[in-house]
DSSP file (Angstrom, degrees, kcal/mol; ACC not computed):
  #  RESIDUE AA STRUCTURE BP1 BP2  ACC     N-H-->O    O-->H-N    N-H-->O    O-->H-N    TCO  KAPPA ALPHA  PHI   PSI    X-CA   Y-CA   Z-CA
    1    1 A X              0   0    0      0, 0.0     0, 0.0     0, 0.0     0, 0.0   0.000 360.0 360.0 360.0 124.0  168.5  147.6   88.3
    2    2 A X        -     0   0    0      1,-0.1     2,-0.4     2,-0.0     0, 0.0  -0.142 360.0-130.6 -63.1 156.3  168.0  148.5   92.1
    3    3 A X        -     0   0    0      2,-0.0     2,-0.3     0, 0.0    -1,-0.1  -0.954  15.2-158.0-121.3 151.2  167.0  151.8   93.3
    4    4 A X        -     0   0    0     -2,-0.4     2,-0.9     2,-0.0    -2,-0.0  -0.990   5.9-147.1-144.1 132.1  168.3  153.8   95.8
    5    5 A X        +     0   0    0     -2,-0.3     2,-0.5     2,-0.0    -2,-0.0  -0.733  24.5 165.6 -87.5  85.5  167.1  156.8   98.2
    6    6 A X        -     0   0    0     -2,-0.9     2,-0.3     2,-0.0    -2,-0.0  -0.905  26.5-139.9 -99.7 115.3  169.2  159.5   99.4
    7    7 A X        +     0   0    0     -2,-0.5     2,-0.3     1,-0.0    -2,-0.0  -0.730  20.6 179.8-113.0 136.6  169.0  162.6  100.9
    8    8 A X      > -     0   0    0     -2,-0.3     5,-0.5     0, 0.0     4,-0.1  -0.971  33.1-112.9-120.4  91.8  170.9  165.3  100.0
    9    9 A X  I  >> -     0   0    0     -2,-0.3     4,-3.6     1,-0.2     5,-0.8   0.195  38.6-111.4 -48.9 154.4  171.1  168.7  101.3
   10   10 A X  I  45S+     0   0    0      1,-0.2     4,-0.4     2,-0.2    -1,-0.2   0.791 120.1  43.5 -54.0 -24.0  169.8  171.3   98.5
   11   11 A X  I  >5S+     0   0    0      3,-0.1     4,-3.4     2,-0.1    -1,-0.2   0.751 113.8  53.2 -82.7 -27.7  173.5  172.9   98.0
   12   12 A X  I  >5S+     0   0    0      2,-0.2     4,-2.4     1,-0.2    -2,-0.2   0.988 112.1  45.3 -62.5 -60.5  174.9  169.2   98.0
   13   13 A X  I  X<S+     0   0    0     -4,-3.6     4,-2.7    -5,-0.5    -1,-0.2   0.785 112.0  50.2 -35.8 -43.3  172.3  168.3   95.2
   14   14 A X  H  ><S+     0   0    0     -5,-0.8     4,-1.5    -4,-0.4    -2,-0.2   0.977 108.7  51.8 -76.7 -43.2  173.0  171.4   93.1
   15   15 A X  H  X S+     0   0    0     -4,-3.4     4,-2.8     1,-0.2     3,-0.4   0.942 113.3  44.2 -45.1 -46.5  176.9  170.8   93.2
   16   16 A X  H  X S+     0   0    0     -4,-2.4     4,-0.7     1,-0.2     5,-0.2   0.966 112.1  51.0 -80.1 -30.9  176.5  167.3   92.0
   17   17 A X  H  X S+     0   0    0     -4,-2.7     4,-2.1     2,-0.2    -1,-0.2   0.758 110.8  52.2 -45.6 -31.5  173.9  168.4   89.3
   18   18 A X  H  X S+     0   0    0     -4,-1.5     4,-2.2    -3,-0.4     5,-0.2   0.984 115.4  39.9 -77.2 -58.2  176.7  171.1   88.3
   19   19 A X  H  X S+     0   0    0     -4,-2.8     4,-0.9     1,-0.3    -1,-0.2   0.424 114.4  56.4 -65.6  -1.9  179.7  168.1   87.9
   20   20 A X  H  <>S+     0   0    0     -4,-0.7     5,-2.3     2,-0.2    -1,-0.3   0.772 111.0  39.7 -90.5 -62.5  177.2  165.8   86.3
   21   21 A X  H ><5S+     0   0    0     -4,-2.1     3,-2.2    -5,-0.2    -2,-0.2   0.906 110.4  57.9 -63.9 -35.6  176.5  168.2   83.7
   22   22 A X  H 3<5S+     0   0    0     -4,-2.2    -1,-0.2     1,-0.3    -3,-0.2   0.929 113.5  40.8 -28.1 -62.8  180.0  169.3   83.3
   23   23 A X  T 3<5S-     0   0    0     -4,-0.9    -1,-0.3    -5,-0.2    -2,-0.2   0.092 113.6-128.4 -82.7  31.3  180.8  165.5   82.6
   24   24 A X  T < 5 +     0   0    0     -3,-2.2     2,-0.3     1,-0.1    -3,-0.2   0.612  62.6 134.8 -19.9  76.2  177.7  165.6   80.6
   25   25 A X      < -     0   0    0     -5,-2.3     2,-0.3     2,-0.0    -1,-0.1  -0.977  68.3-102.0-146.4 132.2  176.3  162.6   82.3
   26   26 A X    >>  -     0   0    0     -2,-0.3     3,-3.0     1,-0.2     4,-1.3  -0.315  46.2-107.4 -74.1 129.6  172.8  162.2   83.5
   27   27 A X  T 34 S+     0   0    0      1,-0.4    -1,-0.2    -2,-0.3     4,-0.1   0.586 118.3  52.7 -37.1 -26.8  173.0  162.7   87.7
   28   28 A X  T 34 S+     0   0    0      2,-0.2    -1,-0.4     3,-0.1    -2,-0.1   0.367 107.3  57.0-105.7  -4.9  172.5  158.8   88.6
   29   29 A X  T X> S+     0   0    0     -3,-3.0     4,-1.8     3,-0.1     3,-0.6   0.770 105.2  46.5 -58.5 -67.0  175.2  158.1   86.2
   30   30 A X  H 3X S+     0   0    0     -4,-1.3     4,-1.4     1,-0.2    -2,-0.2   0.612 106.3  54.1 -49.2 -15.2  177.6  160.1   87.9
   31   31 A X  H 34 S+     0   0    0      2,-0.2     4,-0.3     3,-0.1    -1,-0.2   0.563 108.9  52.0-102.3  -8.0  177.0  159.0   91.3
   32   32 A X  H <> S+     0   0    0     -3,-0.6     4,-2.1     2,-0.2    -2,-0.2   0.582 106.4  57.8 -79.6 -40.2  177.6  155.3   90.0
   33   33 A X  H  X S+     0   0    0     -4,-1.8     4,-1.9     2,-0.2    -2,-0.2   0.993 108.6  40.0 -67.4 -64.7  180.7  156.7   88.6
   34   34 A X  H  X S+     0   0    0     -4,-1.4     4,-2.0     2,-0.2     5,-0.2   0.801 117.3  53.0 -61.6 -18.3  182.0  158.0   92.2
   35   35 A X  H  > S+     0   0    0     -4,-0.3     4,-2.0     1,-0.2     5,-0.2   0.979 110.8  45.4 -89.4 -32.3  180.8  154.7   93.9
   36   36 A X  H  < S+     0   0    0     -4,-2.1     4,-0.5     2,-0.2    -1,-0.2   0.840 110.9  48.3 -47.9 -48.7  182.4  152.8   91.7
   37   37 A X  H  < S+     0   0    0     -4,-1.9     3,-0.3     1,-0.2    -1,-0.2   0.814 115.3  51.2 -27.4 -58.5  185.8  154.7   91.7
   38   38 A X  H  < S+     0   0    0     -4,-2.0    -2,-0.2     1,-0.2    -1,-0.2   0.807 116.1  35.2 -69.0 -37.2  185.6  154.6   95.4
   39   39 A X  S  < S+     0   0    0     -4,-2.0    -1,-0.2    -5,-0.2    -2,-0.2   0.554  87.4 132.2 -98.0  -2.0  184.9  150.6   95.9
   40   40 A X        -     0   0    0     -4,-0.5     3,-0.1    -3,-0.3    -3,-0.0  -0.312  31.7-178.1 -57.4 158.0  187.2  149.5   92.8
   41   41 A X        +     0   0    0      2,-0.0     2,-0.2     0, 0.0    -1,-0.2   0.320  66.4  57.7 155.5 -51.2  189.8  146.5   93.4
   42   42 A X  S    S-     0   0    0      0, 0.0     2,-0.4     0, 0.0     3,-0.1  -0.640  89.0-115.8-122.1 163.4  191.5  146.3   90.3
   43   43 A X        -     0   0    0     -2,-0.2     5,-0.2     1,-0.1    -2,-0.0  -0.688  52.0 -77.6 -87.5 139.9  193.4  149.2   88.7
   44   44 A X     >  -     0   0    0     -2,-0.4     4,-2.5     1,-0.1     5,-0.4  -0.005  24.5-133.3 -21.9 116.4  192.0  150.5   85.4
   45   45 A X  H  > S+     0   0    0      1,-0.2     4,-2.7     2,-0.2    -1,-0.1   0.886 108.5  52.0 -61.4 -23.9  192.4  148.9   82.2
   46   46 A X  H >> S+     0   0    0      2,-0.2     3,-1.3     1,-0.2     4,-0.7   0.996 115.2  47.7 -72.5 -67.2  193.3  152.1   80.6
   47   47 A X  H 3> S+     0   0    0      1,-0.3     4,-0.5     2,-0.2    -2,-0.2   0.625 109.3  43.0 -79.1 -11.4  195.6  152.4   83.1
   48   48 A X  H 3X S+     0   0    0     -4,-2.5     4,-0.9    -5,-0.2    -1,-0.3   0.717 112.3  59.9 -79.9 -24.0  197.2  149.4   83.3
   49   49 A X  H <X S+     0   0    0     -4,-2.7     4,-1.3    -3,-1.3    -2,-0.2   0.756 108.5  41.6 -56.8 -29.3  197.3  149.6   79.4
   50   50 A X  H  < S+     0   0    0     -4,-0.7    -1,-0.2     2,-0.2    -2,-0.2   0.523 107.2  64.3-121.1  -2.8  199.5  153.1   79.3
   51   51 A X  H  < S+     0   0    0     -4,-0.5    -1,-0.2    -5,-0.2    -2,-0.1   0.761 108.9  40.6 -86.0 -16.2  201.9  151.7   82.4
   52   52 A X  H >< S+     0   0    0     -4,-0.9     3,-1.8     3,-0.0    -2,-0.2   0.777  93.7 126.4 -81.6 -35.0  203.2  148.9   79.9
   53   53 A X  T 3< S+     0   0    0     -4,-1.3     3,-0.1     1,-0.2    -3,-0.1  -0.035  74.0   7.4  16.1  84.0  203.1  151.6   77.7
   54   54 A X  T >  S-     0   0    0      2,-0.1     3,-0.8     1,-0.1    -1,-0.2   0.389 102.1-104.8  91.0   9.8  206.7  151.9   75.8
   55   55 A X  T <  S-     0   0    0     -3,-1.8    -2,-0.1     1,-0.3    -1,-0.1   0.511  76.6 -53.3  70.1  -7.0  208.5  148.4   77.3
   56   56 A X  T 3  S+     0   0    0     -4,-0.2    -1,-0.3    -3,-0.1    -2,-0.1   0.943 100.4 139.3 101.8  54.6  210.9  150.1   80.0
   57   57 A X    <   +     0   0    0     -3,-0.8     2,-0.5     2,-0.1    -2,-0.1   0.293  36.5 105.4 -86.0  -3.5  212.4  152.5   77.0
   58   58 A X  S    S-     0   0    0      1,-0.0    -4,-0.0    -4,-0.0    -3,-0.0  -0.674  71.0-137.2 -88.2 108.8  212.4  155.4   79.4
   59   59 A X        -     0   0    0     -2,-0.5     2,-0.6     1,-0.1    -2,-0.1  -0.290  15.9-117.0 -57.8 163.5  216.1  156.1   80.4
   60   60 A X        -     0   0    0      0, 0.0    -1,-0.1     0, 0.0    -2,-0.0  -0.910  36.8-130.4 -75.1  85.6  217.0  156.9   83.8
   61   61 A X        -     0   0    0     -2,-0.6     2,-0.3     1,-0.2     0, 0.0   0.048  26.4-104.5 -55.4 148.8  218.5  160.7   83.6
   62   62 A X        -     0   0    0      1,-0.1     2,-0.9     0, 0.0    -1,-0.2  -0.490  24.2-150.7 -42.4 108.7  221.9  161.4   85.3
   63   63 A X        -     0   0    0     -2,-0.3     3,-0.1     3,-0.0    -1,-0.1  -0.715   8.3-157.6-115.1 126.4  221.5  163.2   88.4
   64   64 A X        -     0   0    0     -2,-0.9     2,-0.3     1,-0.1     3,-0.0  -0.083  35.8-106.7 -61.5 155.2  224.9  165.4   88.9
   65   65 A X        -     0   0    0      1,-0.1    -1,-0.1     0, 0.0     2,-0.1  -0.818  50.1 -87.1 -98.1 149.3  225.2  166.0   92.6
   66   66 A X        -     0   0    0     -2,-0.3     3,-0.2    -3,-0.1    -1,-0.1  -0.390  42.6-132.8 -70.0 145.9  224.2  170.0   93.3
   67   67 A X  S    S-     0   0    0      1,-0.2     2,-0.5    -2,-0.1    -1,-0.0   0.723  71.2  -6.6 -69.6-111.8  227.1  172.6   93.0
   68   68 A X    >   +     0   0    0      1,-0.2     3,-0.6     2,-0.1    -1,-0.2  -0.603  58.8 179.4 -87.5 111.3  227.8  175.2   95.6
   69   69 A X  G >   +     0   0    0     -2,-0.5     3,-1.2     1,-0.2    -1,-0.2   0.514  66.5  84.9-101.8  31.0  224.8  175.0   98.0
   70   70 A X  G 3  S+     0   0    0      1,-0.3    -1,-0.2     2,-0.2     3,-0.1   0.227  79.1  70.7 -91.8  18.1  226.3  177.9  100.3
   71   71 A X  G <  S+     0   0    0     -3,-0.6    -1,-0.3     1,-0.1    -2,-0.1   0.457  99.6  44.0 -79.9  -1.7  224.6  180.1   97.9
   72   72 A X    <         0   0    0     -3,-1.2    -2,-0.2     1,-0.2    -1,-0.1   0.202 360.0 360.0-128.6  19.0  221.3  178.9   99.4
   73   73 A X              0   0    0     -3,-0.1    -1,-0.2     0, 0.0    -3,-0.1   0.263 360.0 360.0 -85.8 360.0  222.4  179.2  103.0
């Protein structure tokens, strides 16, 4: 696994230390996580999994044209 050297101002550092722990994920994990996100190619599998998700069973609702819109005049 390569290493890599960055400098970071001291406010910069502490923010990503705060969202790292948030996502409880060790600080060089999380920054692997945004470069990856950023440089991705393919869509997610999770997300290609939940957009075939339910086989085009989702109706199209009616939409009614709006009544009087000189109330909004």
């Amino acid at each position: 696994m390569a290493q890599v050297t960055i400098y970071l101002s001291d406010s910069v550092l502490a923010a990503a230390r705060k969202c790292a722990q948030e996502e409880r994920r060790s600080l060089s994990a999380w920054v692997s996580a945004l470069i990856r996100d950023a440089t991705a190619t393919e869509w997610p599998e999770s997300l290609v999994e939940l957009l075939h998700h339910g086989g085009g069973d989702i109706a199209e609702p009616d939409d009614p044209p709006p009544g009087d819109l000189d109330l909004f005049r």
